[in-house]
Structure formats: C-alpha cells, structure tokens
C-alpha positions in Angstrom: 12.4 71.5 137.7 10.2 72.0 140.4 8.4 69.1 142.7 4.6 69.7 142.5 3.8 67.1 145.0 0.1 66.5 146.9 0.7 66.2 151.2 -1.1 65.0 153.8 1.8 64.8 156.0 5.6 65.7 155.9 8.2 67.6 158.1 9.5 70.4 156.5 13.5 70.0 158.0 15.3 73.8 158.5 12.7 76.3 156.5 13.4 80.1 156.5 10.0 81.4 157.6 9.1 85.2 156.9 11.2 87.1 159.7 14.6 84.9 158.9 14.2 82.5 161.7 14.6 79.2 160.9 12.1 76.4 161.6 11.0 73.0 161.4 7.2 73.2 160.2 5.0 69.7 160.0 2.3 69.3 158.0 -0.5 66.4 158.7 -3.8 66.3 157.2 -3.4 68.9 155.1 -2.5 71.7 157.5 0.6 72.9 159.4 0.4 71.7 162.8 3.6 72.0 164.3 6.1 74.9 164.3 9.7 74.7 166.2 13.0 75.0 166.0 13.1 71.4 166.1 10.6 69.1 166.2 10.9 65.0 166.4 10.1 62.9 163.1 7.1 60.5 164.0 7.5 57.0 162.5 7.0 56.6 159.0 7.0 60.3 158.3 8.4 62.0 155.5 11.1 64.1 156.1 11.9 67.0 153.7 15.4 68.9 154.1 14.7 72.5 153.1 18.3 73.5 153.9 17.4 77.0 154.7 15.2 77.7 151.7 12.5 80.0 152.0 9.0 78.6 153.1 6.5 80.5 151.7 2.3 80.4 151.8 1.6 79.9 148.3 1.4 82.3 145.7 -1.8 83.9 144.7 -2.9 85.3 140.7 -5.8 87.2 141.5 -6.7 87.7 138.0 -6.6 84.8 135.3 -8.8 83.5 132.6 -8.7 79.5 133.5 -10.3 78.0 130.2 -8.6 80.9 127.8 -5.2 79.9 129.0 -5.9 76.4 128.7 -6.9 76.9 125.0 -4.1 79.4 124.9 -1.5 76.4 125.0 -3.2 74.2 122.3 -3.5 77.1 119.9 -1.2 79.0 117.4 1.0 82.0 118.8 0.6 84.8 116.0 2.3 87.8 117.8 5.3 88.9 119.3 8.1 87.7 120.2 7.0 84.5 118.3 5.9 86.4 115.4 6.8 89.6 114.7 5.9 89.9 110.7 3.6 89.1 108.0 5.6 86.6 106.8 6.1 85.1 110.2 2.0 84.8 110.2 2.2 83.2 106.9 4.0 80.4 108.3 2.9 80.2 111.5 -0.5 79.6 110.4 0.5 77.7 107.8 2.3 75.0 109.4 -0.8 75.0 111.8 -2.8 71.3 112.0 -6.4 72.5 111.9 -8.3 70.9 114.7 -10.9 68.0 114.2 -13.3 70.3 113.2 -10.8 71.6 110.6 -10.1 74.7 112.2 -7.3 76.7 113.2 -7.7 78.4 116.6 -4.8 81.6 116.5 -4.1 83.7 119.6 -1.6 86.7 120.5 -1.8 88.8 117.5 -0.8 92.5 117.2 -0.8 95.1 114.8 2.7 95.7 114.8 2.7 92.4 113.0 0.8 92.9 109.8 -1.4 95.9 110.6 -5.4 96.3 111.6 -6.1 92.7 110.1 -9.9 92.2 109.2 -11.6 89.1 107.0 -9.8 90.1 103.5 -6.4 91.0 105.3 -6.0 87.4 107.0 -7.2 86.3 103.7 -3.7 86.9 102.2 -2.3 84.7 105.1 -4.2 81.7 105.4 -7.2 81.4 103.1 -7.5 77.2 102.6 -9.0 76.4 106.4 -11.1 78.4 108.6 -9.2 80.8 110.8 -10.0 82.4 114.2 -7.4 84.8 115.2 -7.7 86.5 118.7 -6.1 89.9 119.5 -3.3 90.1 122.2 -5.8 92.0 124.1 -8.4 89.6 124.2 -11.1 91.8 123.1 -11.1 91.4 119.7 -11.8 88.5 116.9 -10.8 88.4 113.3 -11.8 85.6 111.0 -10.9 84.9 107.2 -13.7 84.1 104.9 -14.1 80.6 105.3 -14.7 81.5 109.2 -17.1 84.0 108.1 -19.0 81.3 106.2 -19.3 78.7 108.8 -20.3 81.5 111.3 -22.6 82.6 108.5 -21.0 86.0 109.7 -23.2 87.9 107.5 -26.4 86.7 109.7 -24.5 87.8 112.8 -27.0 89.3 115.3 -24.3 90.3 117.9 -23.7 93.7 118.3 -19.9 93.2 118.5 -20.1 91.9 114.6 -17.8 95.0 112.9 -19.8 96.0 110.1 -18.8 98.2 107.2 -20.9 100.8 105.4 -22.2 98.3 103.3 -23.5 96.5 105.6 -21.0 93.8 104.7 -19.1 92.0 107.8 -15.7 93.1 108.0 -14.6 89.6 110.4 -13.7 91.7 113.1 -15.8 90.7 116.1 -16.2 93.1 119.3 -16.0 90.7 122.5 -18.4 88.3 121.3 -16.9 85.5 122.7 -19.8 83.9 123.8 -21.5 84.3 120.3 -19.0 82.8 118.7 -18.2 80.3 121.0 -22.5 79.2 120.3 -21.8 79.3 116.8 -19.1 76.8 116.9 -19.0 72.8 116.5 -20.1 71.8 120.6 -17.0 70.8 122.1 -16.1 70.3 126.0 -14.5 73.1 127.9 -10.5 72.5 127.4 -8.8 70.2 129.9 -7.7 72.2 133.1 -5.0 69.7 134.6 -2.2 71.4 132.3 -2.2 74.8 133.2 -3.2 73.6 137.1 0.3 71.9 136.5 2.1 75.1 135.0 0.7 77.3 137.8 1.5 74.7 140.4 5.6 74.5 139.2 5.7 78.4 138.9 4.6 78.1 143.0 0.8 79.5 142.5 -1.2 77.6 144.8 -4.2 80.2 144.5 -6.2 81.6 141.8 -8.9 84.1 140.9 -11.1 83.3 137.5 -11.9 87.1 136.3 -14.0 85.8 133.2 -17.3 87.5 133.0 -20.7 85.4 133.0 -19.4 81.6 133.4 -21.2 79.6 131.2 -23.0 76.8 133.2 -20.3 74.6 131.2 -17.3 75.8 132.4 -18.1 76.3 135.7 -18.9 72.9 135.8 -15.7 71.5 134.4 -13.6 74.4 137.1 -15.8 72.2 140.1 -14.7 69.2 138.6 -11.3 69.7 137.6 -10.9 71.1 141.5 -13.0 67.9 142.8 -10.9 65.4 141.0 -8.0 67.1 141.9 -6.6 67.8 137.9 -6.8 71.6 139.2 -5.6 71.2 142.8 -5.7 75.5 143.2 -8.1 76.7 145.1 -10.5 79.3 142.9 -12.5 82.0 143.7 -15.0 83.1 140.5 -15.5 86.9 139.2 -17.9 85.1 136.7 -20.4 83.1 138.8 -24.1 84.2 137.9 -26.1 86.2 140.2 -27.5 84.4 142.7 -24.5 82.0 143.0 -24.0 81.1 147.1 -21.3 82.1 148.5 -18.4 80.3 150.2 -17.4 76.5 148.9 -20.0 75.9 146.3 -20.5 73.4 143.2 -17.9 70.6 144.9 -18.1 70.9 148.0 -15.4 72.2 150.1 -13.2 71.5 147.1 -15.0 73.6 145.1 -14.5 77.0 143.7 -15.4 79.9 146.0 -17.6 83.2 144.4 -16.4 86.6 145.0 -17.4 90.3 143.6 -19.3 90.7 140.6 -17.3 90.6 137.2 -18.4 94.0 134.8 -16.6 94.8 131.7 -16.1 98.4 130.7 -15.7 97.6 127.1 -13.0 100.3 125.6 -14.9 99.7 122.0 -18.5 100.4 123.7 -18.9 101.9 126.9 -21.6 101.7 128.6 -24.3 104.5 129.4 -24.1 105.4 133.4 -27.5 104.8 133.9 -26.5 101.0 132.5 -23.6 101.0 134.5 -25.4 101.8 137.8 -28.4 99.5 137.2 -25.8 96.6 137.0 -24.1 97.6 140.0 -27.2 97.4 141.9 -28.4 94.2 140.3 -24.8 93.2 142.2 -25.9 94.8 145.6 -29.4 93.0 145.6 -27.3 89.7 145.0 -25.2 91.0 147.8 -22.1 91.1 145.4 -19.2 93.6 145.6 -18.1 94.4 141.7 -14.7 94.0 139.5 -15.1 96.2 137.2 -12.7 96.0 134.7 -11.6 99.6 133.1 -8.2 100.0 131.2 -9.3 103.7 129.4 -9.3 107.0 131.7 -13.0 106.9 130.3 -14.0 104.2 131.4 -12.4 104.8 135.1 -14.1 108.0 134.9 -17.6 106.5 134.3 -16.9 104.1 137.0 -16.2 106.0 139.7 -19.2 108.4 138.8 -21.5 105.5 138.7 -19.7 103.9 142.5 -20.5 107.3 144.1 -24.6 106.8 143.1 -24.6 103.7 144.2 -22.4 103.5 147.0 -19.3 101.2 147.4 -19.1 97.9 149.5 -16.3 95.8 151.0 -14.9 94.1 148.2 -15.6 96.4 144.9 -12.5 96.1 143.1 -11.1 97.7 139.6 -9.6 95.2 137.5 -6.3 96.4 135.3 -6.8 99.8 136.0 -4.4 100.2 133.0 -4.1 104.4 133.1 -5.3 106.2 136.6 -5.0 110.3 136.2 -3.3 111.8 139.5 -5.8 113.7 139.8 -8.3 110.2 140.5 -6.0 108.3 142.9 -7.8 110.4 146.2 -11.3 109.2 144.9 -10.4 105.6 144.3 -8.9 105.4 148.2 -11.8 107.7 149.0 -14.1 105.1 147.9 -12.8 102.2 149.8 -11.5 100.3 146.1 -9.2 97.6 146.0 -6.7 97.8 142.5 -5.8 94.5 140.7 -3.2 95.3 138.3 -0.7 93.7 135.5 2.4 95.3 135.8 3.6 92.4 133.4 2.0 93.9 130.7 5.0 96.8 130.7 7.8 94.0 131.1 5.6 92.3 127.9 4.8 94.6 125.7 6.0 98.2 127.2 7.7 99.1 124.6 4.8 99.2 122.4 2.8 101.4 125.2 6.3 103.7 125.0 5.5 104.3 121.1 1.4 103.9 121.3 0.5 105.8 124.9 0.5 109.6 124.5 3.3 110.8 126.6 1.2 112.8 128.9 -0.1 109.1 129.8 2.8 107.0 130.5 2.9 108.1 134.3 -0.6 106.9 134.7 0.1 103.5 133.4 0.1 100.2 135.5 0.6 102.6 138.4 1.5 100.7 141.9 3.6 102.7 144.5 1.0 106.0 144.4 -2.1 104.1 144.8 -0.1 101.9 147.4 0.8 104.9 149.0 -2.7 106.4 148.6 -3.9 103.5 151.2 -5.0 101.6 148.1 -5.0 98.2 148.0 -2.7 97.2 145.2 -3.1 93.0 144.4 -0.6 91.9 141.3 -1.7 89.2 139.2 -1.1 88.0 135.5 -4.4 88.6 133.2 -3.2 84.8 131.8 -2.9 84.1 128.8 -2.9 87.9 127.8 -0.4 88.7 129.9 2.8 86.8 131.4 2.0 84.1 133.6 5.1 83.7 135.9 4.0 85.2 138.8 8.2 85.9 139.2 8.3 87.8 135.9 5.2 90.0 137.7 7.3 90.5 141.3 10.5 91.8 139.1 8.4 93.7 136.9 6.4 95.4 139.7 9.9 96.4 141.4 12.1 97.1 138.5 9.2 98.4 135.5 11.4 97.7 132.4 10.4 97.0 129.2 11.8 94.4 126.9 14.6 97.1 125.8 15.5 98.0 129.2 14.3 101.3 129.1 12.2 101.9 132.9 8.9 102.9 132.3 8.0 105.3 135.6 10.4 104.3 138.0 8.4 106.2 141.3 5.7 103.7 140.8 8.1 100.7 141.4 7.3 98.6 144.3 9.9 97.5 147.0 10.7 93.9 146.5 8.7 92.6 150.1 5.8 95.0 149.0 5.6 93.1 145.3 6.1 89.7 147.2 3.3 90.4 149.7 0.9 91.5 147.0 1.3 88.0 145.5 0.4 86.2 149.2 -2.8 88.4 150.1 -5.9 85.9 150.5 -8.1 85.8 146.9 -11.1 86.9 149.2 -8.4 90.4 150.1 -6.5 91.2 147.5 -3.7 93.7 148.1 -4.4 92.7 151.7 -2.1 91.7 154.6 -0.2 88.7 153.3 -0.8 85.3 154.6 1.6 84.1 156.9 2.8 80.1 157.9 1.4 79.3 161.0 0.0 76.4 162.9 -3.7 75.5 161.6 -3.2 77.5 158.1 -4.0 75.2 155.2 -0.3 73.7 154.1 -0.2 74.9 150.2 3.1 76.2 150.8 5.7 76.8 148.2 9.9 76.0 148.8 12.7 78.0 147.4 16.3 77.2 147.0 17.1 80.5 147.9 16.6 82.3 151.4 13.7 84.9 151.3 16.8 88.0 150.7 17.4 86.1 147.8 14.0 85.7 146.1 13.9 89.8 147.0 16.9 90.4 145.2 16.1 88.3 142.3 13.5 87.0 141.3 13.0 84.2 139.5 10.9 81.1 139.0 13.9 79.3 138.8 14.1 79.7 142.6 11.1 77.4 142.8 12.4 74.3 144.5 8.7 72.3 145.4 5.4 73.3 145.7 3.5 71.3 148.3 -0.6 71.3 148.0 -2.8 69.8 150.3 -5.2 66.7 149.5 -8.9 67.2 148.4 
C-alpha cells in the first residue's frame, strides 16, 4: 500500500537521487530546501528513512479525462477483460443498481463482445431501465429504448444522433456528450477526491485534463476539488474556453493552469480544412498553441496541411497520434510538434489492433523511438479511463510493447527504460521535454520507491510505490 501523505516539512533520510548518489533531501514549506549527504534533523522534525529508495519528482499523465474517470469508477464495466460476451453483458447490466434517477450508466464496451450494438441490439440485454452504454473508445454512445425515450431521441437535433434511412434513431450517438449530458436529470459533476487518491498511490503528482470545451461546471468543481485540497495534483486544462488567462487561474495559485487549445479530429466526421484552419486561428488570436487530437492517417494528414497554413507555435501538440506513416514523421519534427501518446493502449487492447489494423499499419501504431529519434517530443500518458491508468503499466508498455498474449507489437519503436521514465517527469507546460529533476527550491511533490532507480528501470511496477509526498495548498 502506498503512503499518500500531505508535507510541509520532513527529511527525506538516505534517498537515491537521479545519478545514484545518495542524499538526504529536506522539505519545509512545501519545497526542497536542503540537499546533502547528510544533513542535521531540526527539533520536532519528521524524519523519513528512505533506505536507499529512489526519490523521484512526481509523475506526470499528460493526457487524462478528470470527470470521465471519476464516473468511470461508479459505473458498469461492459468490455473486456470484465466482460468478454453477450452473456457476460446480460449480467453485468443486469445485476447493475440503476442510479437515483433509475439509470444505468455502462462504460468499456467493444464489439468483440456482442457486435456493433445499436438501440434494438442492447434491447436484448437490458430492456427494463434506461441504459447508457459508452464505447471503449469514448467516442461513441448507445442507448436502449427506454434511453431513447427519456432523451426523446427521436427529437434529437445533434448532428452525432446516428440515424437510419428511415429517419428513425438507431441509439447510436456520435460524440455528443455534451448533448446528452443537457438532456439528462441536472446532477453535480462526480466527486474528484477518489481518483486524486488513485493517481496520488500510483505516484502521479501531475496531470493534464485533455477534455474539449470544459463546461463552466466542471471547471469549477476541478478549481475546487484542487482548492480544498480533495484533488491535491496540480492540473493544466486542454479544455479551458478561449479567452481563459493563463497561468494559476480559478483558485488561485491552487488552481488549475491552461495550456494549448483542445481540437478533436473526429474519426466519424472530419472536419473540412478550411474549418480546421479557422479554429486554429481562433487559437492564435487567443494566443493558444493547439492539441489536436488525430488517431486516423486522415485526420494526421489534414492536420498537418492545415499547421502549415497557419503556421505552428511553441506548444502545438498532437494528441494520440494513434497511426503516423514514415513517410510523415520529418513533417511533424519539421513543424516544431510535440507527440502525446498511449502506448497502453497496445499492452490493453493490442491484440485486437493485431486482428483489426491492416498489416501495412501496424508499424505506424503508437509509434515512440522514430519520432523520438526524429527530435520529436514524445510525452506518455494514459487517455484515463479509456486507456490504463497506471502510469507503470505505460513505462513497461512503452519499453517492452506487448500485447496481453505476449506477442511484441513493433519492437524498434520500444523506448529504453530511462527514456520511458523521463517521458513520465517532463513538466505539463513541456511534455516530452527534459525531465524535472530534485533540486533545492523545486516544489516537493516527490514520489519514494522501495526499489533503487536500476530497479524501477528493470521492472516496472506500481508496486514499487513506497509514498508519495504532495505539498500543502
């Protein structure tokens, strides 16, 4: 079990800092102060023996959906490994207890299950309470027919509302999230404080929020979850509006920090270029880089056609980047882009791309060492709750690339173990840049291992987690 503790002041007794050399490191109001091979306890203060465990800055995800993985937990797991066939979703939504509302909220789901499920499909599964039933990939919404009729589905104005040639809704709704979310009985935004706890125990002192167009809602319940301390990582927003300051805003200098632009390139509706540019500038006149999130060689493609009209700025960033061609990896560096990507996704569900993904298309998939090598910026981060959240599981998938059978999916795009580690410590305002290192003044969220920093290379493992130590608001 880890110790998630809040510090204002400790010694840290005989920590491995970065480089092997071992150190005493004090912490006082909130930052290190003191680093030495030996350094006097002052009276009354607390004395931590690290016993040669690695001391680490924390860990950053620099891509995470905050509220989504919160609701995540309180809802139903329809998709594999949980569930893995139609009679599995039978009974897991069966056995679900509906919300107060009478609801039940499903998430995870995959076709491998039961097939392309729409309204009369996921009729056969659950038909006596409402049922919302998200795909895996987060894109997509399928709701059975007493859903549709408290949606009044058939009045849906949303452009995402599947239709057929009828006319008829099919239940399948194209990321319309927020219209569905507007449609549904008012409710608060879910409570924050358990997945700042998860995060905190798997080590992740940092996060980025990479959900597009924050409600006014939920950004006020991140600044206040932050503010209160129930969320004690620091935040930096994709989905602040435009014309959000920048720096500490909301809360303070406890609140969450805004950074480049959020832009979905919807695989089920891309954009037209002369759309995609005029958003991009909207960004620039903000004075916002972008993150433009593009999983599809299209919609990479369009991108980067659309970054060389408008010009790129410090910052622009392509989230996922799912499948990069060779042939595109000079014009990302060319343009001066930073990657986030998921390699989690291939220790998740890579087996599924291996059958799926064209063949001629696995090598561009989750790709790391080549853009790295490129002088690309490579950040790792999760995608929570779509993809794994241990920030461990992303570090050995990054390095080793296996999928849940063992088989190695592209093994000359596996990072080495310190590169993987140090794409996990770059600041949230630079990812995939220099990591952040334990020095006197730095702000003390700091993270102890059991293990020495060779070990944690050699395997890693949230079980290595030992205490995460997070400074006071």
């Amino acid at each position: 079990m880890t110790d998630v503790r809040v510090v204002g002041e400790v010694l840290l007794r005989d920590a491995e800092l970065d480089g092997g050399r071992r150190a005493d490191v004090r912490v006082a109001g909130g930052r290190v102060t003191d680093i030495a091979a030996r350094l006097s306890r002052r009276p009354g203060e607390e004395v931590v023996d690290c016993l040669g465990g690695a001391l680490l800055p924390g860990l950053a995800d620099h891509h995470l959906h905050l509220h989504a993985l919160a609701a995540d937990r309180r809802s139903v797991q329809c998709g594999p490994p949980t569930v893995r066939d139609g009679t599995g979703l039978a009974a897991a939504l069966g056995s679900a207890a509906p919300d107060a509302q009478g609801w039940i909220r499903g998430v995870g789901y995959h076709e491998s299950v039961a097939g392309d499920l729409d309204m009369a499909a996921l009729d056969r599964f659950h038909a006596h309470s409402p049922v919302r039933l998200q795909h895996r990939s987060g894109a997509l919404w399928i709701v059975n027919s007493r859903a549709a009729q408290r949606l009044s589905l058939a009045d849906g104005d949303h452009p995402g509302v599947e239709r057929d040639v009828t006319g008829a809704p099919t239940g399948r709704l194209w990321r319309a999230d927020d219209w569905l979310r507007g449609r549904l009985p008012r409710s608060r935004p879910p409570e924050l404080a358990p997945v700042g706890r998860e995060l905190a125990r798997f080590g992740v002192t940092r996060v980025t929020d990479a959900t597009p167009d924050l409600s006014p809602g939920a950004l006020t319940a991140i600044s206040d979850s932050m503010g209160t301390g129930r969320l004690p990582q620091r935040v930096h927003l994709l989905g602040a509006p435009l014309g959000s300051p920048r720096g500490d805003v909301f809360s303070g200098s406890r609140g969450p920090t805004v950074g480049p632009y959020k832009i979905v390139l919807a695989d089920s509706g891309l954009p037209s270029l002369d759309g995609l540019v005029e958003r991009i500038r909207a960004a620039r006149s903000a004075r916002r880089a972008v993150a433009v999130h593009a999983v599809t060689r299209e919609a990479l493609v369009l991108l980067l056609v659309a970054l060389r009209e408008t010009g790129t700025v410090p910052g622009d960033r392509i989230e996922h980047a799912a499948l990069v061609p060779d042939e595109l990896i000079g014009d990302i560096a060319a343009l001066g882009l930073r990657v986030v990507t998921q390699p989690g996704f291939l220790a998740d569900r890579g087996d599924a791309y291996a059958r799926d993904v064209p063949e001629d298309e696995h090598a561009d998939l989750y790709r790391c060492r080549s853009l790295a090598d490129a002088g690309v910026p490579v950040a790792l981060s999760s995608d929570a709750p779509y993809g794994p959240l241990d920030p461990w599981a992303v570090m050995a998938a990054a390095v080793r690339r296996t999928t849940p059978l063992g088989d190695v999916f592209t093994a000359r795009e596996a990072l080495t173990p310190q590169a993987a580690l140090n794409a996990l410590l770059a600041p949230l305002e630079e990812p995939g840049g220099p990591p952040r290192r334990i020095e006197a003044g730095t702000i003390a969220d700091l993270v102890l291992l059991r293990t020495c920093r060779a070990g944690i290379l050699a395997e890693p493992t949230a079980q290595a987690v030992r205490a995460t130590f997070l400074p006071p608001g």
